[in-house]
Structures are given as C-alpha cells and as structure tokens.
Legacy VTK file of the C-alpha trace (Angstrom):
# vtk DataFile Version 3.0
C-alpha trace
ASCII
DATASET POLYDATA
POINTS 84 float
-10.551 -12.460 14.477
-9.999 -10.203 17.446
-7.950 -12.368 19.381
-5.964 -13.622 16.496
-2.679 -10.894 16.541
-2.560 -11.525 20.411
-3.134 -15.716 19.147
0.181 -15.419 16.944
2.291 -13.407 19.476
2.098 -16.367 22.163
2.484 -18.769 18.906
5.650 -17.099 18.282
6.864 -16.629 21.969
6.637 -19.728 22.638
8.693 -21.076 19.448
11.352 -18.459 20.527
11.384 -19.465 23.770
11.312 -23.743 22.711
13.922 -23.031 20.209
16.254 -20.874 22.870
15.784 -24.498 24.673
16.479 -26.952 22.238
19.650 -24.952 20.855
20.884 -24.709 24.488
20.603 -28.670 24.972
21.360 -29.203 21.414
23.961 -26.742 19.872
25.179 -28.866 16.652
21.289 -29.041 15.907
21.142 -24.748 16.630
20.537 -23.837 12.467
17.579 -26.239 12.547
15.630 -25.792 15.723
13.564 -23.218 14.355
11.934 -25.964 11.859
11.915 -28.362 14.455
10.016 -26.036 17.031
7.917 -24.840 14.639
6.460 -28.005 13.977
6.145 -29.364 17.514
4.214 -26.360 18.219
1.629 -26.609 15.597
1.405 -29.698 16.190
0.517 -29.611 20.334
-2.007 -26.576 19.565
-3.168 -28.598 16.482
-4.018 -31.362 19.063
-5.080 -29.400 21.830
-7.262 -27.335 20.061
-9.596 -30.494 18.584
-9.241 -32.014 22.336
-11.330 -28.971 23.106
-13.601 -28.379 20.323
-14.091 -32.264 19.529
-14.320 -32.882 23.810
-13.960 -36.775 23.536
-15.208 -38.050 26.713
-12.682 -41.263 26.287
-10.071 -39.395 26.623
-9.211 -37.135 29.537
-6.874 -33.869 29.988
-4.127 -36.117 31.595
-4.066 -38.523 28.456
-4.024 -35.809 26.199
-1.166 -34.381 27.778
0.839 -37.700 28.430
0.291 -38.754 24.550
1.587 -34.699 23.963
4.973 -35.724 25.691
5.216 -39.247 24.101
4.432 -37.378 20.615
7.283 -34.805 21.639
9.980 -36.931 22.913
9.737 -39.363 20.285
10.062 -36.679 17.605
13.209 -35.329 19.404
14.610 -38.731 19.767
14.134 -38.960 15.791
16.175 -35.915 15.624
18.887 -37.300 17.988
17.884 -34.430 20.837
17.530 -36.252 24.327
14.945 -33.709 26.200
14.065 -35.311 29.466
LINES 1 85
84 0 1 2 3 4 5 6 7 8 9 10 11 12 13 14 15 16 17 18 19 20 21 22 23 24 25 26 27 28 29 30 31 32 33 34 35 36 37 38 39 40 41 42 43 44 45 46 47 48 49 50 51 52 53 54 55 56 57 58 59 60 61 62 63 64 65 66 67 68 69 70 71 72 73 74 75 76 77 78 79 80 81 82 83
C-alpha cells in the first residue's frame, strides 16, 4: 500500500498527458477525451499488469504490446480519432 499514492500519480499523469494528446489531434472530441483516456488507460495497465503476474510463456512482451496498439487504435477508430 506504500507505493499506491506514487501508483495513482503516474495513473493520472499519464491520462493528463493522453488526453492533452487526443484533444490536440481531436478537438471536436476535446469534452470527451477524459472518458476516453481514462478507459484506455485502465485498460493497458489492466492488461499489463496480468501479463506480469499471470507470465504466459505463449505470449511474449512484443505480442503483448502489438495486441496493446491493435486494442488502442481500434478503440479510437470506434470513436472516429485517427492516431497513427
């Protein structure tokens, strides 16, 4: 529980910091991105976090990572945001 105010600070930095991104390539979509960030970035550490404690040998860092982007770009392409 130590670690956990220092584990929500980067949490929120880095939804500040995604958001500040998505409303600069997406302005009409600016009200919103907050939602939208916030879910893409529970859902990576969600992801990343049982990669690491479940350690699935089938499946390496790379793939994780590659199926990360496909998650993320699809999700912006359902919300009509083009982030390539």
């Amino acid at each position: 529980a130590r670690g956990r105010p220092r584990h929500l600070a980067l949490e929120q930095r880095v939804r500040e910091i995604a958001t500040a991104y998505l409303a600069a390539i997406a302005p009409a979509r600016r009200t919103a991105m907050p939602r939208h960030t916030w879910v893409l970035v529970i859902a990576i550490e969600h992801v990343a976090v049982r990669w690491v404690l479940d350690q699935p040998a089938s499946i390496s860092r790379d793939d994780v990572v590659g199926e990360l982007v496909r998650l993320t770009r699809a999700y912006l392409a359902e919300l009509g945001i083009s982030a390539t």
